[in-house]
C-alpha positions as CSV (number, residue, x, y, z in Angstrom):
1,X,139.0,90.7,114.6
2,X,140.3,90.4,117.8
3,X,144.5,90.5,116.4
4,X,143.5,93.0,114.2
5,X,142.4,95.5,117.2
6,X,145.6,94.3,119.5
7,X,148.0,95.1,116.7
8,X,146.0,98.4,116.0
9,X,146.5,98.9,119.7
10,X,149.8,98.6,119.8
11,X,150.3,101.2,117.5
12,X,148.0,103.3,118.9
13,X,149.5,103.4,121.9
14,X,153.0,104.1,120.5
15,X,151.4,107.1,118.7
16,X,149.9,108.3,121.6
17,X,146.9,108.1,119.8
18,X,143.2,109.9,121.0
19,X,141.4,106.8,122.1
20,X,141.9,103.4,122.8
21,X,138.7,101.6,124.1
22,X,139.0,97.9,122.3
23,X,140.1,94.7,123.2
24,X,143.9,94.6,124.5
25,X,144.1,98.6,123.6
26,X,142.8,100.4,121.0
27,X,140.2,101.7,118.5
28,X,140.3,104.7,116.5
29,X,142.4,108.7,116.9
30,X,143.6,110.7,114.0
31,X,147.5,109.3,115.2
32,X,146.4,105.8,114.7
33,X,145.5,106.6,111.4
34,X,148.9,107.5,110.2
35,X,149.9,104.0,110.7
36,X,147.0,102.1,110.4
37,X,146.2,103.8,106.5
38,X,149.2,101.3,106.2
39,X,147.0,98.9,105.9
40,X,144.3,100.3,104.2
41,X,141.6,101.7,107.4
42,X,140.9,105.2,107.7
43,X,139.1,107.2,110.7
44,X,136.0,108.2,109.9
45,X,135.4,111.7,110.2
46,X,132.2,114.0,110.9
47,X,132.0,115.7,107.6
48,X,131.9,119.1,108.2
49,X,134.0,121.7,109.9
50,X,131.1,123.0,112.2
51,X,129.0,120.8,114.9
52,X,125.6,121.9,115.1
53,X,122.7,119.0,115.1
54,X,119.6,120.8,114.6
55,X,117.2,117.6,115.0
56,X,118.5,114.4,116.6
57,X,117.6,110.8,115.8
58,X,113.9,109.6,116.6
59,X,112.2,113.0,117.8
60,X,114.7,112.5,120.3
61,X,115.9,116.3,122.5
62,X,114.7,118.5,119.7
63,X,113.3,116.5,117.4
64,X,110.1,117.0,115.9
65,X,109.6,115.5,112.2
66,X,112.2,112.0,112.1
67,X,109.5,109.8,114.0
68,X,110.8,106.6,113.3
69,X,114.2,107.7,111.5
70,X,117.4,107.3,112.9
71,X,119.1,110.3,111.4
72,X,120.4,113.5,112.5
73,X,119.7,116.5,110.5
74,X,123.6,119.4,111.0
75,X,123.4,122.8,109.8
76,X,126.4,125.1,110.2
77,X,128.2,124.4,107.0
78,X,128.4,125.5,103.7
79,X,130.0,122.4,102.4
80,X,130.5,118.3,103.5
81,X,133.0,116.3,102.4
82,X,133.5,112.8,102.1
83,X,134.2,111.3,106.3
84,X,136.2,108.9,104.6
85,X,137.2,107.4,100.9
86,X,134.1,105.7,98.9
87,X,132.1,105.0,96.4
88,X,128.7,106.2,95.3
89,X,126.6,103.5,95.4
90,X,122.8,105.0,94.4
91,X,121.3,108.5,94.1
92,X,118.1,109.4,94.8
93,X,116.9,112.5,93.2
94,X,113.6,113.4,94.2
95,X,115.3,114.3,97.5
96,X,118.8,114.5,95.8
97,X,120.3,111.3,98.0
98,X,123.7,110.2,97.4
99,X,124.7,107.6,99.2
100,X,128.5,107.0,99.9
101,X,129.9,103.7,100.6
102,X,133.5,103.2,102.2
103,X,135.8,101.7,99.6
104,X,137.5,99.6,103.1
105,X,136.5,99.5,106.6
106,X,137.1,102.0,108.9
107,X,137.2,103.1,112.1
108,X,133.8,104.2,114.1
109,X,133.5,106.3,117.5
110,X,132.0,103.7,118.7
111,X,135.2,101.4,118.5
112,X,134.3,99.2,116.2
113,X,136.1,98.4,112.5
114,X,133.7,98.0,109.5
115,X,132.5,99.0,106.4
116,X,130.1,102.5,106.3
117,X,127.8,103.8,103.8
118,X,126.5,107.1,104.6
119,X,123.3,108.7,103.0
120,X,123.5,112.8,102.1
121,X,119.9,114.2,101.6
122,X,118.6,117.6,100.4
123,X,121.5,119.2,98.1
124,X,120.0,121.3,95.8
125,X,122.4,120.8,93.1
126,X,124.1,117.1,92.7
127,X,124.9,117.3,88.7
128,X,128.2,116.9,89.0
129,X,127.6,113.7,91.0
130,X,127.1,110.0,89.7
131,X,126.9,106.2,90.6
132,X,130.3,105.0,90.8
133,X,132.3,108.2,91.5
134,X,134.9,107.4,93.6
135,X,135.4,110.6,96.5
136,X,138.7,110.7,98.4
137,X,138.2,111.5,102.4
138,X,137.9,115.4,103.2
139,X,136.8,116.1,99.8
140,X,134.1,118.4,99.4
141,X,130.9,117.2,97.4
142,X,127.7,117.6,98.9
143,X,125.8,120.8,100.0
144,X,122.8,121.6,102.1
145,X,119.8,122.3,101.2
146,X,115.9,121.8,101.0
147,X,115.7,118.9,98.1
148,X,112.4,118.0,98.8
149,X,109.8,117.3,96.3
150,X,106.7,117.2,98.9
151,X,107.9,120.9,100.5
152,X,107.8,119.9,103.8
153,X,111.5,120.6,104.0
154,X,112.4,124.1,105.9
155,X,115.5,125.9,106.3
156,X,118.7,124.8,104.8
157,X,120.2,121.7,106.2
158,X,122.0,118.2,105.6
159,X,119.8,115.1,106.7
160,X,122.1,112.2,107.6
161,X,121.9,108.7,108.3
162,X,125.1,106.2,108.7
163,X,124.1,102.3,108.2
164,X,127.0,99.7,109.1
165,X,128.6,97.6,106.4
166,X,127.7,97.5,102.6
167,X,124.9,99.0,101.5
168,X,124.4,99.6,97.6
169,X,120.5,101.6,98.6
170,X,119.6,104.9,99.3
171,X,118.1,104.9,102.6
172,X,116.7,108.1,105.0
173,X,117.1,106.2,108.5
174,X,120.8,104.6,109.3
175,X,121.2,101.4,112.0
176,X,124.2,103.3,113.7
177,X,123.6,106.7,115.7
178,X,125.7,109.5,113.8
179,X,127.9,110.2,116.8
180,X,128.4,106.9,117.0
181,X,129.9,106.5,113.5
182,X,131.8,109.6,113.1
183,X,134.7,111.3,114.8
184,X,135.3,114.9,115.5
185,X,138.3,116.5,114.7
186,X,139.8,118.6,117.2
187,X,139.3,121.8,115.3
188,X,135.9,120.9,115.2
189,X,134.1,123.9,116.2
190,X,131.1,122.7,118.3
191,X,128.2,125.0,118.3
192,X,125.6,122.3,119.3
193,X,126.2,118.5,120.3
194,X,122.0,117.7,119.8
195,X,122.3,116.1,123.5
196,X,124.4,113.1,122.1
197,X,128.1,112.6,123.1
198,X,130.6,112.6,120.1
199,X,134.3,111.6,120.0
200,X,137.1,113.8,119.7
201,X,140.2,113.0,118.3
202,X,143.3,113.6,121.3
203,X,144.9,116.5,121.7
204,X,148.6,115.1,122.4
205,X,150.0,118.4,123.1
206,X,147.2,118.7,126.0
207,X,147.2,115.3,128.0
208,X,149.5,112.1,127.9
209,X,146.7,109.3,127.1
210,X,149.1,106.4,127.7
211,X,148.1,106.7,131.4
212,X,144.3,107.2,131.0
213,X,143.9,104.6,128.0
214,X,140.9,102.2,128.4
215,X,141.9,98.6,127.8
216,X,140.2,95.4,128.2
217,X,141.1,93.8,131.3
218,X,142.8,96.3,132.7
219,X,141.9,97.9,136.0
220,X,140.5,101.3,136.8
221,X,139.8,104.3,139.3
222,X,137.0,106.2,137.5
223,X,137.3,109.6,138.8
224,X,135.5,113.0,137.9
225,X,137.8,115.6,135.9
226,X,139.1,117.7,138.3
227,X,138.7,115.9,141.6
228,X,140.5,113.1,143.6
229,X,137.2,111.3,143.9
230,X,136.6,108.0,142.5
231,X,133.3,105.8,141.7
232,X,133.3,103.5,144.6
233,X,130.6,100.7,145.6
234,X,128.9,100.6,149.1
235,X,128.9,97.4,150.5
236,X,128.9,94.4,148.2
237,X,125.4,93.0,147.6
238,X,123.3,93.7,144.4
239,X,121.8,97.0,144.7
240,X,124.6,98.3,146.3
241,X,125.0,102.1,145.7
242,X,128.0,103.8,143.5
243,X,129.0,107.1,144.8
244,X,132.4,109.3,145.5
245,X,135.2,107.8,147.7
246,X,138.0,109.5,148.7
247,X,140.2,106.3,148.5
248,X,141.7,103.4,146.0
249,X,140.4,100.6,147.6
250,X,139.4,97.5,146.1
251,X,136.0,99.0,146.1
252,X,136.9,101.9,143.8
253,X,138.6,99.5,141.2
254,X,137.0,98.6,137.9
255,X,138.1,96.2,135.8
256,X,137.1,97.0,132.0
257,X,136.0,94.7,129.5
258,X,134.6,94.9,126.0
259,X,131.4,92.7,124.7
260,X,131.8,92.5,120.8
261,X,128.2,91.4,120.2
262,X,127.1,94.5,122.0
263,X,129.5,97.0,120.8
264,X,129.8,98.4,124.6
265,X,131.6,98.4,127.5
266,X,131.0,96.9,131.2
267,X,132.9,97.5,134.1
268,X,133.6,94.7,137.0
269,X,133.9,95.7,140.6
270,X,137.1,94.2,141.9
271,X,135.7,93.8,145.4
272,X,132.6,92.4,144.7
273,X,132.8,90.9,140.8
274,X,129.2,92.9,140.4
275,X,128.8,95.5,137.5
276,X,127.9,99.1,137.0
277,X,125.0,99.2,136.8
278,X,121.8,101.8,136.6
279,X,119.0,101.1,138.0
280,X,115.5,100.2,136.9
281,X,114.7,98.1,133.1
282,X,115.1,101.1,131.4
283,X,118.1,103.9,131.1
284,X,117.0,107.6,131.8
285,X,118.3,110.9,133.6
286,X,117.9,110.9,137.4
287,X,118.4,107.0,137.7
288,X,121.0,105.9,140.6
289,X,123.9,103.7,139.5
290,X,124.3,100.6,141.6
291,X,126.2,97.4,141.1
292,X,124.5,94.1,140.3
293,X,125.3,90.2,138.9
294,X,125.8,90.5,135.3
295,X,123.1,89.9,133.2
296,X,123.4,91.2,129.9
297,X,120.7,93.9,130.4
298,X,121.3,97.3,128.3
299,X,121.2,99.0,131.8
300,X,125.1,97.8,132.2
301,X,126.6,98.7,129.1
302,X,128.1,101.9,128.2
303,X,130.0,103.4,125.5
304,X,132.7,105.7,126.5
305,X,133.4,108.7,124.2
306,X,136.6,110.6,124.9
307,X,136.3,115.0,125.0
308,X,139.6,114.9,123.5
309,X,141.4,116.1,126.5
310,X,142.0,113.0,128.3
311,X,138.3,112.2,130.3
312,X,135.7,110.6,128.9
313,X,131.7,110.3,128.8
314,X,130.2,107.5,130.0
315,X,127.1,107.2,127.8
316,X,124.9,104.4,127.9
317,X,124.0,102.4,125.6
318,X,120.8,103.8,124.6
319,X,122.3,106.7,123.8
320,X,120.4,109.4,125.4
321,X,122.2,109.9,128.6
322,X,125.7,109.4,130.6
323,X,127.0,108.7,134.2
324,X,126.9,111.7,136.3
325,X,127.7,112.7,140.1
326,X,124.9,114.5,141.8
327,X,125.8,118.3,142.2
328,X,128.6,120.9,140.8
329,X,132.0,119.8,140.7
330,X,132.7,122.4,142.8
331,X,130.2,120.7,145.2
332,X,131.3,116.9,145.3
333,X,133.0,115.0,148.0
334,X,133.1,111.7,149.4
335,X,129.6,109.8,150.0
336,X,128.4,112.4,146.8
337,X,126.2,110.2,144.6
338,X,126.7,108.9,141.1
339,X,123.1,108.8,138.8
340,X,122.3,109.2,135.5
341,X,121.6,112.0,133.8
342,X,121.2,113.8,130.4
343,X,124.3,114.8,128.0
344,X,125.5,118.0,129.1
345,X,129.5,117.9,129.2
346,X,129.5,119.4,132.8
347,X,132.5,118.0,134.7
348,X,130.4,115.8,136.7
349,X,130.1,113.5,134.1
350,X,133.3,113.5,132.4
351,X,135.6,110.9,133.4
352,X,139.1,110.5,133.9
353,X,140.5,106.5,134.0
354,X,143.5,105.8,135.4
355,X,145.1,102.3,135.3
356,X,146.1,100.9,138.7
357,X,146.0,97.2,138.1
């Protein structure tokens, strides 16, 4: 796995592609593709043209009827299409389920390379659809709807759910976070993100990534967009507090690295060898960001997801929210301090990493 990302990377970063975030350079961007299709991987792609989650996974932000399901439920579009080429594996049709599985592995927002299978609920119409049609990527097939032989289901809408690898079942509740599976183009119009942080393919006329590119074991200023502040520890100890410095000192420098098992990234102090960190066993908004020993708890791993435009969001690994500096950008200096806090895309909490080492 490992070769297969560093020669990805390499290409990537001749590209200029939108993203790299995986071992020795790179995972996924709409420029890597072009090369990488080479060698039969495809991006995959959120399937419609319009953002707009109307329920999240779990009851999570607005949710209100997924309980225990692990699916996202998008309205906004007329018409999905395929995120990337597959197969149908099974259809379900007392809720009309089709369930897509990728004919090769591809590429996920959350950097990692596997197989995807895809479950499309509610279509009101799937006649012209059967087991073992094979759908090119950006292909329109599936529609929303209110498929739903109990009539619970209200207002027209896609239910989604993404599981990892090969799975020939129809299935309402995925093992991977939607936003973590699927990229956004960058003429993705975003009307509502649900209070999850997606990926967005780079604009290379915007920003030149090569000098903002996340790579493992490379060495970092994390600064907020727009300010020449970086994350900095305060003093060396566990518990320390992260918050705004004004200078690159040893203290401000990050080295990156990648855990494979976890699917996330952590982020070493060069001064002390501690980790970012939030505080407290669990993740939630208003939690100060410390360093501490490594220890493998979720509270230290994160999952960057770049805006498209050269910063990225720090979200943690439970998903729900992101690294954020206390106040308005327009507020922040050095000795501001650096917390949690929920998905909002404010400039506080996007990120830009600059490689100093």
């Amino acid at each position: 796995m490992k070769n297969i990302i560093k020669r990805i990377a390499t290409v990537a970063v001749a590209a200029m592609s939108a993203f790299v975030l995986v071992a020795e350079a790179g995972f996924g961007s709409n420029t890597h593709q072009i090369e990488a299709s080479a060698a039969g991987f495809e991006t995959a792609y959120f399937p419609g043209g319009v953002l707009q989650v109307t329920q999240g996974a779990y009851n999570q932000f607005n949710g209100y009827s997924h309980g225990s399901q692990n699916a996202f439920d998008l309205g906004g579009n007329s018409n999905y299409a395929a995120p990337f080429t597959g197969k149908i594996v099974s259809i379900y049709k007392d809720y009309n389920v089709v369930t897509l599985q990728s004919t090769n592995k591809v590429y996920y927002a959350d950097g990692t390379l596997d197989y995807m299978t895809v479950s499309f609920v509610h279509d009101n119409n799937i006649s012209d659809l059967y087991v073992g049609k094979t759908i090119k990527q950006g292909t329109v097939f599936y529609q929303p709807g209110v498929k739903d032989p109990t009539g619970k289901t209200t207002g027209t809408h896609l239910h989604i759910a993404v599981k990892r690898g090969r799975v020939n079942n129809y299935f309402f509740s995925g093992d991977v976070y939607p936003n973590d599976a699927f990229w956004l183009k960058k003429n993705t119009t975003i009307r509502q993100r649900g209070g999850y942080a997606w990926a967005v393919e780079y604009h290379p006329d915007i920003y030149d990534m090569r000098k903002h590119t996340i790579q493992e074991g490379g060495i970092f200023t994390i600064q907020p967009n727009g300010k020449q502040l970086y994350l900095t520890e305060n003093g060396t100890r566990n518990l320390s507090n992260v918050s705004l410095g004004s200078s690159v000192t040893n203290s401000a420098k990050w080295k990156a690295m990648y855990d494979k098992n976890k699917r996330a990234w952590y982020f070493v102090n060069v001064a002390s060898g501690r980790v970012l960190d939030i505080n407290g066993q669990s993740v939630k908004s208003g939690q100060n960001v410390q360093i501490y020993d490594k220890n493998n708890c979720s509270t230290e791993y994160f999952i960057p997801k770049p805006n498209g435009y050269g910063s990225y969001i720090l979200q943690t690994n439970n998903k729900q929210v992101a690294i954020d500096c206390y106040g308005s950008i327009q507020t922040l200096r050095s000795g501001s301090n650096v917390w949690t806090y929920s998905i909002n895309y404010d400039n506080t909490q996007q990120f830009i990493f600059t490689r100093v080492g």
